[in-house]
Biotite code that builds the C-alpha atoms (Angstrom):
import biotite.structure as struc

atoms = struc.array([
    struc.Atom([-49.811, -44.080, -22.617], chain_id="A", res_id=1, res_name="UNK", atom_name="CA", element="C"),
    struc.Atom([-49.047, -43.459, -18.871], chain_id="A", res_id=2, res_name="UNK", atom_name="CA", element="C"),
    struc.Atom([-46.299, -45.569, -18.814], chain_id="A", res_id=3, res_name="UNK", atom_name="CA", element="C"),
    struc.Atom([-44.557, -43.953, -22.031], chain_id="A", res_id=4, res_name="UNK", atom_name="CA", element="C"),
    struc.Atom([-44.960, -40.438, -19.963], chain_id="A", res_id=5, res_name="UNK", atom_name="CA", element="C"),
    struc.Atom([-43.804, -41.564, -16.688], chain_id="A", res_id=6, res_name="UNK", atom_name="CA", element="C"),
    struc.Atom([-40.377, -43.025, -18.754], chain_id="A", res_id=7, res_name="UNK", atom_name="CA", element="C"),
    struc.Atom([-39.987, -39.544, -20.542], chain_id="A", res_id=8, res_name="UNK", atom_name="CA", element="C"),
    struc.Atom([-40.732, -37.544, -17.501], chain_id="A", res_id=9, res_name="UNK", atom_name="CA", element="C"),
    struc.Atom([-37.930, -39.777, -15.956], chain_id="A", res_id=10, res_name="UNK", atom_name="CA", element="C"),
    struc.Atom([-35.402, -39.769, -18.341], chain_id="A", res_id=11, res_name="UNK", atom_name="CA", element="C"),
    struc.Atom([-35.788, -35.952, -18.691], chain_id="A", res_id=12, res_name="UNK", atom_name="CA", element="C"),
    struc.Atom([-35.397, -35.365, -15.135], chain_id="A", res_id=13, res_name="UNK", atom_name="CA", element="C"),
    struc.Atom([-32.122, -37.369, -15.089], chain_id="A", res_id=14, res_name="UNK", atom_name="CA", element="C"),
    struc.Atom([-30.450, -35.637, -17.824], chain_id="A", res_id=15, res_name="UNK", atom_name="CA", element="C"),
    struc.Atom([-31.423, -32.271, -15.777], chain_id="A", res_id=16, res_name="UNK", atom_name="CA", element="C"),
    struc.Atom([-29.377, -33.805, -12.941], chain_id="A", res_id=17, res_name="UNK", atom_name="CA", element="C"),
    struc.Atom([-26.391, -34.715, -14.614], chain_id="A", res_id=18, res_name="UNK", atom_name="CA", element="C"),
    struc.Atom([-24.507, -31.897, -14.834], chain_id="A", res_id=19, res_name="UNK", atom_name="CA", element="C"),
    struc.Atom([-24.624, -30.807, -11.614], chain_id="A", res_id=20, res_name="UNK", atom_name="CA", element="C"),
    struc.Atom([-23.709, -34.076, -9.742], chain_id="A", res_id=21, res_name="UNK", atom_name="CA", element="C"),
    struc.Atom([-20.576, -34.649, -12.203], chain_id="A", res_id=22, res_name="UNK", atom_name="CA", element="C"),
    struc.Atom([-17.836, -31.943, -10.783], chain_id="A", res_id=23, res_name="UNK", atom_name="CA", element="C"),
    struc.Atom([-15.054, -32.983, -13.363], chain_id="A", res_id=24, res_name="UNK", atom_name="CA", element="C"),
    struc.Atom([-17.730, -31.956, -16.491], chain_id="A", res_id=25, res_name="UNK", atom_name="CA", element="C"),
    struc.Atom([-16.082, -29.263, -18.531], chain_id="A", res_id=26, res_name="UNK", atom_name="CA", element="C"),
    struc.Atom([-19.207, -27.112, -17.769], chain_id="A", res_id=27, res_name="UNK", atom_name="CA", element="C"),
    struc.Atom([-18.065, -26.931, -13.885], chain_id="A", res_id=28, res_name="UNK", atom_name="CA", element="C"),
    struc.Atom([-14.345, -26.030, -14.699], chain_id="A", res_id=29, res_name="UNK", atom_name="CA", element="C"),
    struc.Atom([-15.578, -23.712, -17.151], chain_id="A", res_id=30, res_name="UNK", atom_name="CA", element="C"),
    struc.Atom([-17.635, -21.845, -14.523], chain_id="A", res_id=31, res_name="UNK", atom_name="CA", element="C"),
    struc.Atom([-14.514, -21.783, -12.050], chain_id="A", res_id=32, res_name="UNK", atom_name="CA", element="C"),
    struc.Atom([-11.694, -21.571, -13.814], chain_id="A", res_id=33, res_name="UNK", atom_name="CA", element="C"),
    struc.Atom([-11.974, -17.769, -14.306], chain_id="A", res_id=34, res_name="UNK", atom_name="CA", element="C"),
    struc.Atom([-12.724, -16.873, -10.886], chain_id="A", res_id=35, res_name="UNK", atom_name="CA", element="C"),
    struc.Atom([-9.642, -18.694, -9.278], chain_id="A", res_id=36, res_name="UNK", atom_name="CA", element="C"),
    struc.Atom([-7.814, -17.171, -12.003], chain_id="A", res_id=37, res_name="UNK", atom_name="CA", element="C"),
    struc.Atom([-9.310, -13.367, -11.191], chain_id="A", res_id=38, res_name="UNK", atom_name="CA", element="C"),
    struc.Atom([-8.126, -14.161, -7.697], chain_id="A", res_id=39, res_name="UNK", atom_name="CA", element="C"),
    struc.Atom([-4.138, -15.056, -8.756], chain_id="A", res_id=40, res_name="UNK", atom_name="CA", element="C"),
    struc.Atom([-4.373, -12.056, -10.950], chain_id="A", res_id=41, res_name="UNK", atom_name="CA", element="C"),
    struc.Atom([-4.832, -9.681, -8.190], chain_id="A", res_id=42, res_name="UNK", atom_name="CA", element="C"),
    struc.Atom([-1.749, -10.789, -6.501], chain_id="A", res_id=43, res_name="UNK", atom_name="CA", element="C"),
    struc.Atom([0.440, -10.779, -8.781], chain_id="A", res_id=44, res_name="UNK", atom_name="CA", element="C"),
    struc.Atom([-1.069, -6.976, -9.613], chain_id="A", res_id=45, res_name="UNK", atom_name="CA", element="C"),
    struc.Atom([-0.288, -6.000, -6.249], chain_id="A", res_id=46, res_name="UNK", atom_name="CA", element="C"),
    struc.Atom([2.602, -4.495, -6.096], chain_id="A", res_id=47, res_name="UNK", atom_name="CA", element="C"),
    struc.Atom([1.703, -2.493, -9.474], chain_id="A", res_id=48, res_name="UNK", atom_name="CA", element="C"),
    struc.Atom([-1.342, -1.007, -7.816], chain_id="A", res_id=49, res_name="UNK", atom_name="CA", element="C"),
    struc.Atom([1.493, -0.005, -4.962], chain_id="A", res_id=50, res_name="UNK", atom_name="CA", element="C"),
    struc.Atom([4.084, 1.838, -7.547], chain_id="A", res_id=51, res_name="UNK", atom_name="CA", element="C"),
    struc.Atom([1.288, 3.605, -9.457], chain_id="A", res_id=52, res_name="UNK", atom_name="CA", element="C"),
    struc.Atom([0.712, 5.613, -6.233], chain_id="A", res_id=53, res_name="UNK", atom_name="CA", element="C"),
    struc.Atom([4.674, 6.316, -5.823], chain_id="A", res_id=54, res_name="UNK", atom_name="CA", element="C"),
    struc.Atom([6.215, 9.567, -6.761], chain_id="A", res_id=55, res_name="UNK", atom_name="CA", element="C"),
    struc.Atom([9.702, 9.232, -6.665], chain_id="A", res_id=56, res_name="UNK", atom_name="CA", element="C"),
    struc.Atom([11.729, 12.882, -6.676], chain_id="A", res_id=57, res_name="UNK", atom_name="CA", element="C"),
    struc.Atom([14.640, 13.387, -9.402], chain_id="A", res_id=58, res_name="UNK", atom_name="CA", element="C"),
    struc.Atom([17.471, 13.881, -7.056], chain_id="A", res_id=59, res_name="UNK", atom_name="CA", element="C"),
    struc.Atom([19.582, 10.415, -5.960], chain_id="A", res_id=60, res_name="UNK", atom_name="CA", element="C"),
    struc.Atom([18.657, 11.744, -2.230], chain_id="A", res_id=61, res_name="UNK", atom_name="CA", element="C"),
    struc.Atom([14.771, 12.340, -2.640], chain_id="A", res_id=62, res_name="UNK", atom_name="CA", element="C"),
    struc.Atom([12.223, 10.982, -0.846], chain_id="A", res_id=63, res_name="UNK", atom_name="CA", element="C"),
    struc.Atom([9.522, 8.823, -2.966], chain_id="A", res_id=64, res_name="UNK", atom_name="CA", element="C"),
    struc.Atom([6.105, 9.854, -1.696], chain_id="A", res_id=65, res_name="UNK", atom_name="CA", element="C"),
    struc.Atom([3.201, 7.734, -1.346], chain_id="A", res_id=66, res_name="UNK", atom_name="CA", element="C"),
    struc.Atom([0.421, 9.655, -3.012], chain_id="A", res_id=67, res_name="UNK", atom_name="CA", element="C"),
    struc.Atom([-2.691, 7.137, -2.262], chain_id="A", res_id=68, res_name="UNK", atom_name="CA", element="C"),
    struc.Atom([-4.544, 6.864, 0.932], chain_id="A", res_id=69, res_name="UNK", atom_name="CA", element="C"),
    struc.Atom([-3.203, 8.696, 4.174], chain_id="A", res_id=70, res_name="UNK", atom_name="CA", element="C"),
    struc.Atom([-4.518, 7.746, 7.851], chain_id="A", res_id=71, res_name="UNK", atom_name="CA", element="C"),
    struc.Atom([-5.535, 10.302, 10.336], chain_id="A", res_id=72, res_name="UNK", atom_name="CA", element="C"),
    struc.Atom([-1.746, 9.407, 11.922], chain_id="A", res_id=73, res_name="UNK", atom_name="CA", element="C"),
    struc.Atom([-0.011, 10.673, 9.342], chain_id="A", res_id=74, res_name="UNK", atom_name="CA", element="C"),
    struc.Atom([1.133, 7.212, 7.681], chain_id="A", res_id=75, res_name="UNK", atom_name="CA", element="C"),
    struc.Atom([0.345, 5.928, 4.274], chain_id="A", res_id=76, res_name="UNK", atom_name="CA", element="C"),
    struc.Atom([-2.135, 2.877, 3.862], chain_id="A", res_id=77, res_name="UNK", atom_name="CA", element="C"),
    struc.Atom([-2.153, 0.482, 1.618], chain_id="A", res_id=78, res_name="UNK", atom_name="CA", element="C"),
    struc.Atom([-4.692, -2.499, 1.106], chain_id="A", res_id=79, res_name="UNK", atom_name="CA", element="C"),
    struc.Atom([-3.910, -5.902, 0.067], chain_id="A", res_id=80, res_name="UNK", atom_name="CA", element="C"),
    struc.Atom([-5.655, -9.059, -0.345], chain_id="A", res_id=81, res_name="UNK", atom_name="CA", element="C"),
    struc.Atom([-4.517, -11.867, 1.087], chain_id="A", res_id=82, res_name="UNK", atom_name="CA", element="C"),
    struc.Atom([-5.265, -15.524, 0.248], chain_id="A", res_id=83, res_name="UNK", atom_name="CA", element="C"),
    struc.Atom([-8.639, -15.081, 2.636], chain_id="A", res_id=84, res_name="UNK", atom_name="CA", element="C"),
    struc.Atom([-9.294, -12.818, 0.279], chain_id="A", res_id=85, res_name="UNK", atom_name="CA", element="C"),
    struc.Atom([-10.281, -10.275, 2.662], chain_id="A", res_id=86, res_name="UNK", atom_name="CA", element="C"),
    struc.Atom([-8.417, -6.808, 2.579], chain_id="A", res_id=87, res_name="UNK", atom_name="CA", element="C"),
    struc.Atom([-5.755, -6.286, 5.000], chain_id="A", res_id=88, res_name="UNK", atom_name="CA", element="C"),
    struc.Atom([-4.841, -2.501, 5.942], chain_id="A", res_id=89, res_name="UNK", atom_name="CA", element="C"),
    struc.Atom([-0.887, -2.031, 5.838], chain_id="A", res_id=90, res_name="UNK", atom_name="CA", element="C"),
    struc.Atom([1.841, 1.375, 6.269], chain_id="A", res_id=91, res_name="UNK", atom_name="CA", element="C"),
    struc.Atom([2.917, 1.845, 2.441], chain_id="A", res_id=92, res_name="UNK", atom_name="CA", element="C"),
    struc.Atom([6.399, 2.599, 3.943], chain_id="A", res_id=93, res_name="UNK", atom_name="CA", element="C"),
    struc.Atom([5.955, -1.227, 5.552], chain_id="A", res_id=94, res_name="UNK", atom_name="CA", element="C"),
    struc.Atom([4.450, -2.898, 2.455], chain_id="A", res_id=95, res_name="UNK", atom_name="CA", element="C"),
    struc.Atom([7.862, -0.685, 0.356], chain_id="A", res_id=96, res_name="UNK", atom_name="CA", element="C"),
    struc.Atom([10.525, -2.701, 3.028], chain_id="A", res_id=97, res_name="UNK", atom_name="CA", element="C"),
    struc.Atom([8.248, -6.333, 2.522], chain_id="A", res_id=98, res_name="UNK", atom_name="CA", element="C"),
    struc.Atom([8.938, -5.847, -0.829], chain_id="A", res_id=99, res_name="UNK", atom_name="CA", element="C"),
    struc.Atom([12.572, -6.094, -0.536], chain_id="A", res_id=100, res_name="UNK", atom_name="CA", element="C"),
    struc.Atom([12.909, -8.087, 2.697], chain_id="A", res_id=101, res_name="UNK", atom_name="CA", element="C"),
    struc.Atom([10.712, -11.660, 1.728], chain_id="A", res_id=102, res_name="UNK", atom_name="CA", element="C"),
    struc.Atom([7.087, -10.720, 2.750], chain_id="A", res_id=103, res_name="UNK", atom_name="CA", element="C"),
    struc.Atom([5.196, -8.905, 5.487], chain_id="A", res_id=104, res_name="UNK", atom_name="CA", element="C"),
    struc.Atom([5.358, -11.953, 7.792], chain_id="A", res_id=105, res_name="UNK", atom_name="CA", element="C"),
    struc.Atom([9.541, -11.848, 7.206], chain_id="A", res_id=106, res_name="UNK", atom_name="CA", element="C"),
    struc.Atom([9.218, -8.107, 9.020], chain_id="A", res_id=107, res_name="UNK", atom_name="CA", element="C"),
    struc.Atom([6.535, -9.377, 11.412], chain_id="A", res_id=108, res_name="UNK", atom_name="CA", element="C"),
    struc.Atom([8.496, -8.342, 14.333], chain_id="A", res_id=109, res_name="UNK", atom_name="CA", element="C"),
    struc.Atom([10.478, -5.722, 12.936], chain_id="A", res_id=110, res_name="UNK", atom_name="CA", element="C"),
    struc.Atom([10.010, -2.066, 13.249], chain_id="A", res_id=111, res_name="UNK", atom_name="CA", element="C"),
    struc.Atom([10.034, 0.390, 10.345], chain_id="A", res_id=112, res_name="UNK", atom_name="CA", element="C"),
    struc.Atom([11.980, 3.185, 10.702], chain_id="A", res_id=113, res_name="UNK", atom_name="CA", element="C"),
    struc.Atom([12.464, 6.726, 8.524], chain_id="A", res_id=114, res_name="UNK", atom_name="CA", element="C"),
    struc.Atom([15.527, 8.473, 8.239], chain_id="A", res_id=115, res_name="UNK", atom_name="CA", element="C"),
    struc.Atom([14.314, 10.985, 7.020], chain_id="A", res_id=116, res_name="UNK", atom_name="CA", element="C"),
    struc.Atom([11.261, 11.685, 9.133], chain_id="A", res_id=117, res_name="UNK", atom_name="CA", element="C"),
    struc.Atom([8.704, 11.940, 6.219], chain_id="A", res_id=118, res_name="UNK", atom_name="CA", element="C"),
    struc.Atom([5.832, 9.932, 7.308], chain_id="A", res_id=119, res_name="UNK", atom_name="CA", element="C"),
    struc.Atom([4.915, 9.495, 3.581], chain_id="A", res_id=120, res_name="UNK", atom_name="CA", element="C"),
    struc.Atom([8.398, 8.236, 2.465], chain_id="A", res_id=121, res_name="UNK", atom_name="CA", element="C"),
    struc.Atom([8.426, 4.825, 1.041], chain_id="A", res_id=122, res_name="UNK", atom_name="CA", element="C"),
    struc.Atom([11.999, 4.785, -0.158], chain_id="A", res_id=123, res_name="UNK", atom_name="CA", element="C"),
    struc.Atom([12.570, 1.036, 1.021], chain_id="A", res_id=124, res_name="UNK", atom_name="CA", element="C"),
    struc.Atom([16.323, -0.043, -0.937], chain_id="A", res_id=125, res_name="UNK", atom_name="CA", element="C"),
    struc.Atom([18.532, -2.770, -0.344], chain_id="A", res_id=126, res_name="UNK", atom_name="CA", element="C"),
    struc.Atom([21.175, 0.159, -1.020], chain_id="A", res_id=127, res_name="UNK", atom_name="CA", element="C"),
    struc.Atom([22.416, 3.133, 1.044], chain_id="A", res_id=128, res_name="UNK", atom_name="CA", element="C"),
    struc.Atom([20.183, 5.361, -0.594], chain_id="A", res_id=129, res_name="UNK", atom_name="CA", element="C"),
    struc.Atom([17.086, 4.139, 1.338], chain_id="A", res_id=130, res_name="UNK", atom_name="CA", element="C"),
    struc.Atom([15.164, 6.362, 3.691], chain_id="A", res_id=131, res_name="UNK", atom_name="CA", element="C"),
    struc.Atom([13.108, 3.437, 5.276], chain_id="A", res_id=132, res_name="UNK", atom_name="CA", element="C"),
    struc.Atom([14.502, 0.559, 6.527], chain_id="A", res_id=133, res_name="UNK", atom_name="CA", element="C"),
    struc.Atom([13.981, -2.396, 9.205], chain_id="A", res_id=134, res_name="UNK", atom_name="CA", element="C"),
    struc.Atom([15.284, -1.795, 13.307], chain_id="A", res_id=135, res_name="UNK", atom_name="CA", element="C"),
    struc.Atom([13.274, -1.787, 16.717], chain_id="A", res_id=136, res_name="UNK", atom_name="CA", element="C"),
    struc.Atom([11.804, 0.635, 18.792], chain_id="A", res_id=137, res_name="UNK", atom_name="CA", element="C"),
    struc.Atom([14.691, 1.094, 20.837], chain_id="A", res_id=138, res_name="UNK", atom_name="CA", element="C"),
    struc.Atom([17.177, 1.677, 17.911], chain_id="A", res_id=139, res_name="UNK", atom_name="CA", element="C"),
    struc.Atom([14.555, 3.866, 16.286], chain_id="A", res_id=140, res_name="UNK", atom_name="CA", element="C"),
    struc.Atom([14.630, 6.468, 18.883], chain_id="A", res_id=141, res_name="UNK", atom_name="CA", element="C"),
    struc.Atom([18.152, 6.011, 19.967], chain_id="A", res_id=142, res_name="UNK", atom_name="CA", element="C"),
    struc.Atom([18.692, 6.501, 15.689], chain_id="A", res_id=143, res_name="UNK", atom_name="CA", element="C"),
    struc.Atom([16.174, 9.469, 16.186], chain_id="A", res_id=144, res_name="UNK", atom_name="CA", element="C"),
    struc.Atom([17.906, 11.260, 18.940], chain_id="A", res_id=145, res_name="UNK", atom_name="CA", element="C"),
    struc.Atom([21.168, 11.046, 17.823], chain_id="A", res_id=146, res_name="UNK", atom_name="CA", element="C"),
    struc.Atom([20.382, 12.523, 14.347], chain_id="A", res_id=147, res_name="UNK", atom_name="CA", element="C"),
    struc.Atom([18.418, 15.412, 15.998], chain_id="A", res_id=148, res_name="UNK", atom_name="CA", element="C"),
    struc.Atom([18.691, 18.363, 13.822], chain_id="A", res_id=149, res_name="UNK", atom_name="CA", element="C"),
    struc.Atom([21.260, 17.160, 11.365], chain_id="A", res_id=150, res_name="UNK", atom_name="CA", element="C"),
    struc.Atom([18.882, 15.754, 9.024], chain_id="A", res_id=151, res_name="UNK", atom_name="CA", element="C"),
    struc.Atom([19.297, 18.003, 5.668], chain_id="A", res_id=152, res_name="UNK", atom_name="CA", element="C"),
    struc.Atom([15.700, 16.241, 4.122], chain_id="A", res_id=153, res_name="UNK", atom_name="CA", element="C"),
    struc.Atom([13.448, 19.176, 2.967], chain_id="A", res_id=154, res_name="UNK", atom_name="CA", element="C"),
    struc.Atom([10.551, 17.029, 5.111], chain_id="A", res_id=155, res_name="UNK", atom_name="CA", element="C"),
    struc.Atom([12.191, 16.743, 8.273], chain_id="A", res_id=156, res_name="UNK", atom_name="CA", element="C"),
    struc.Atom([11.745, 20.218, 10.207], chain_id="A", res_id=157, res_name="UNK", atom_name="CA", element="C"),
    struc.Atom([8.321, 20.219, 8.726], chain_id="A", res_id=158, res_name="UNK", atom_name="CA", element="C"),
    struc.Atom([7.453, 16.816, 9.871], chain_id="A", res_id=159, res_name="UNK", atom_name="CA", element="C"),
    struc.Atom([9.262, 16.970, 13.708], chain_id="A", res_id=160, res_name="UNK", atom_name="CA", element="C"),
    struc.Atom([7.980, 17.167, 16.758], chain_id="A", res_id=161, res_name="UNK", atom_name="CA", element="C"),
    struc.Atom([4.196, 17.084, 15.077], chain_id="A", res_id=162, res_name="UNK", atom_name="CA", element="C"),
    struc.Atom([1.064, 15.623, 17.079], chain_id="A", res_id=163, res_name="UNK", atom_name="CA", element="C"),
    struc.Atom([-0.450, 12.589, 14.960], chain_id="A", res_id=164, res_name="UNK", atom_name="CA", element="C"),
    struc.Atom([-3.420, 14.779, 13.915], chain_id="A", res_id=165, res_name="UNK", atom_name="CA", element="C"),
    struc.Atom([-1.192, 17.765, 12.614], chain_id="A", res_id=166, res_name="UNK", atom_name="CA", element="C"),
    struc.Atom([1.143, 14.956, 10.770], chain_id="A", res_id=167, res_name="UNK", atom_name="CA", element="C"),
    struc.Atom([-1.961, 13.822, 9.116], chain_id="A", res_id=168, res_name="UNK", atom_name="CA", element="C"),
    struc.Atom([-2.879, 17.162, 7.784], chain_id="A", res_id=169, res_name="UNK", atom_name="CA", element="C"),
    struc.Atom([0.853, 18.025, 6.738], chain_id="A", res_id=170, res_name="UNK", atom_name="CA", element="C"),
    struc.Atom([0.731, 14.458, 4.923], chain_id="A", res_id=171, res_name="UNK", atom_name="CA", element="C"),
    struc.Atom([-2.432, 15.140, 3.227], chain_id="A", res_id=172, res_name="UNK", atom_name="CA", element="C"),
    struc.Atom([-0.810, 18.846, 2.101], chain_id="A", res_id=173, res_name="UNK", atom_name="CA", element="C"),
    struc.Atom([2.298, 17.046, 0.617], chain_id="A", res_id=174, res_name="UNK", atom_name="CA", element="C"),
    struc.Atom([0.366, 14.720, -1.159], chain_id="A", res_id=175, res_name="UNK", atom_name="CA", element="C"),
    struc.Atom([-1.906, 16.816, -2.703], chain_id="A", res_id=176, res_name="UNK", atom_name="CA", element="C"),
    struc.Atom([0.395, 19.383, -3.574], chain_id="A", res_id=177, res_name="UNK", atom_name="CA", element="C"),
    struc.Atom([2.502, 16.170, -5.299], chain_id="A", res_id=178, res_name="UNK", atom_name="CA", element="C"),
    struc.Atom([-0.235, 15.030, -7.011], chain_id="A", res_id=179, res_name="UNK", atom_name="CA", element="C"),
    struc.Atom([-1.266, 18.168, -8.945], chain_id="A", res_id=180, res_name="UNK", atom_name="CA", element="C"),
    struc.Atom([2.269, 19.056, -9.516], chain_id="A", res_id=181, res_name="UNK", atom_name="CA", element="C"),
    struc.Atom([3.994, 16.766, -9.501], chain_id="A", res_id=182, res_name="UNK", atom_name="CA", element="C"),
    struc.Atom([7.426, 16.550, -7.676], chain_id="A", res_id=183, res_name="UNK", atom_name="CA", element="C"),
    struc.Atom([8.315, 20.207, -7.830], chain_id="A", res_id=184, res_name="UNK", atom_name="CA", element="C"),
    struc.Atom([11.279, 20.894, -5.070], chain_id="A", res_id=185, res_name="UNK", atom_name="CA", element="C"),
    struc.Atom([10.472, 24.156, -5.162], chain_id="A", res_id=186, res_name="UNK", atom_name="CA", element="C"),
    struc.Atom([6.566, 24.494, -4.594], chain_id="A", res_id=187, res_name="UNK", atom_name="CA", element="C"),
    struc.Atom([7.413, 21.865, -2.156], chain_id="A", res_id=188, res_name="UNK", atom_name="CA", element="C"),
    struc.Atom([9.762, 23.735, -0.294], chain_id="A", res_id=189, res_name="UNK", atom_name="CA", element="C"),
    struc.Atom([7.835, 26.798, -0.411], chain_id="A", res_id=190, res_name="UNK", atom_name="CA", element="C"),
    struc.Atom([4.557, 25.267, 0.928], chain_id="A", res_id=191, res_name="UNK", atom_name="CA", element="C"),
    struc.Atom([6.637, 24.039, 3.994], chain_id="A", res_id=192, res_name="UNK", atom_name="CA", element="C"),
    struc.Atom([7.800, 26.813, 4.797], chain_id="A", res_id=193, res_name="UNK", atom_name="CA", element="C"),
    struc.Atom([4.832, 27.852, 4.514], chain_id="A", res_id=194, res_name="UNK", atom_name="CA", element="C"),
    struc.Atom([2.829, 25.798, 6.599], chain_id="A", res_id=195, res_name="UNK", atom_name="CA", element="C"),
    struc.Atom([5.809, 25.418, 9.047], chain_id="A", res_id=196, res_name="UNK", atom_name="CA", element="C"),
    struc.Atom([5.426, 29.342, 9.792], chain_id="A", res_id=197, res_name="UNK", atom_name="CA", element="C"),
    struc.Atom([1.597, 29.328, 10.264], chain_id="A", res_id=198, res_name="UNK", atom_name="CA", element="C"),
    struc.Atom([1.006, 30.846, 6.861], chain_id="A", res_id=199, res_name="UNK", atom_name="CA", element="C"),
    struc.Atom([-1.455, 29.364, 4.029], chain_id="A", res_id=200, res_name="UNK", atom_name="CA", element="C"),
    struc.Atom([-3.897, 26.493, 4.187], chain_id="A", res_id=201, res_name="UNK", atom_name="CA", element="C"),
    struc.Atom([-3.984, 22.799, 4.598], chain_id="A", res_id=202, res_name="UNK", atom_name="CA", element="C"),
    struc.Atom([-6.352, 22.639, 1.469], chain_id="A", res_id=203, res_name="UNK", atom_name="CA", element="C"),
])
C-alpha cells in the first residue's frame, strides 16, 4: 500500500517537471513566440507612429511640422525603441534625415541643420525641396549667416534670434494651432504676426 503511493506520488511529480525542463516543447515556443514577435512589430511600426504626427503644408515649399512632443528647447522629440528595448529620446527633424540617410548611427556625427529656421520642421528629402538636411556646426552657422534675412519661410522671422525657452513656447503655439486647424497658411501667418508683435497668447 505504501509502496503503490510512493510510485504514484513519484510518477506524478515527474510528469509536473517535464514541461518545464524540455525548452523545445511546443508549450515553451508557444509562450514566446508572441512576445518576440510584439517586439519586431514595434519596429517595423516605427516610422508610422513618426508620420502620424507629421503635418505636411500644401504648397511644394512648406514646411512639414512635427505635431507630437516638443522639448522645453524648442525641438521636436521623438521616442524609439531600440533592440534594448529601452526608449531612446531623439530630434524628430534628426529621426526625418535617419530615415533617408541609413539609420541614426549613419548621422552619428553629423549635424542637422534647418533652412528654414523652423525648429519643428521635419522636411528631411533626398531632393532640393528639403528644409532639413545633414552638415556640421561650422557650415551650419556659416549657412546661417550668409542667408540672414533672405529666408522667405513664413517661420523664419518668427523663429530668429529666439532664447531656447521662448522657441519652446513659439513651438508649442505652432503646433497647437496646427493641430486644431490644421495647416491653415493664413491663421498661421496671422498668429505670427501676432505673437512676433507682442500681441495674443501662447495658449
Amino acid at each position: 500500500m505504501a509502496g503503490g503511493l510512493v510510485e504514484e506520488t513519484t510518477r506524478t511529480l515527474s510528469q509536473k517537471r517535464e514541461p518545464t525542463t524540455d525548452l523545445a516543447s511546443p508549450k515553451w515556443l508557444t509562450c514566446e513566440a508572441p512576445l518576440r514577435a510584439a517586439r519586431v512589430e514595434s519596429m517595423s511600426d516605427e516610422n508610422t507612429r513618426f508620420w502620424s504626427k507629421v503635418v505636411k503644408g500644401p504648397d511644394p515649399s512648406d514646411c512639414w511640422i512635427w505635431t507630437g512632443a516638443i522639448g522645453d528647447d524648442g525641438y521636436g522629440r521623438f521616442w524609439t525603441t531600440p533592440a534594448t528595448g529601452e526608449q531612446k529620446m531623439i530630434r524628430a527633424h534628426r529621426y526625418a534625415l535617419a530615415l533617408i540617410h541609413g539609420g541614426l548611427e549613419a548621422i552619428d556625427t553629423d549635424e542637422a541643420c534647418h533652412l528654414c529656421d523652423n525648429p519643428i520642421c521635419v522636411r528631411a528629402e533626398s531632393g532640393e525641396g528639403a528644409h532639413v538636411y545633414l552638415g556640421t556646426r561650422e557650415s551650419n552657422m556659416a549657412e546661417r549667416a550668409s542667408r540672414g534675412r533672405h529666408n522667405r519661410q513664413p517661420a523664419a522671422e518668427f523663429f530668429r534670434h529666439q532664447s531656447p525657452a521662448e522657441r519652446g513656447r513659439r513651438s508649442r503655439a505652432l503646433r497647437d494651432l496646427i493641430r486644431d486647424q490644421g495647416y491653415d497658411r493664413e491663421a498661421i501667418k496671422a498668429m505670427m504676426l501676432g505673437l512676433a508683435r507682442g500681441q495674443g497668447t501662447l495658449f
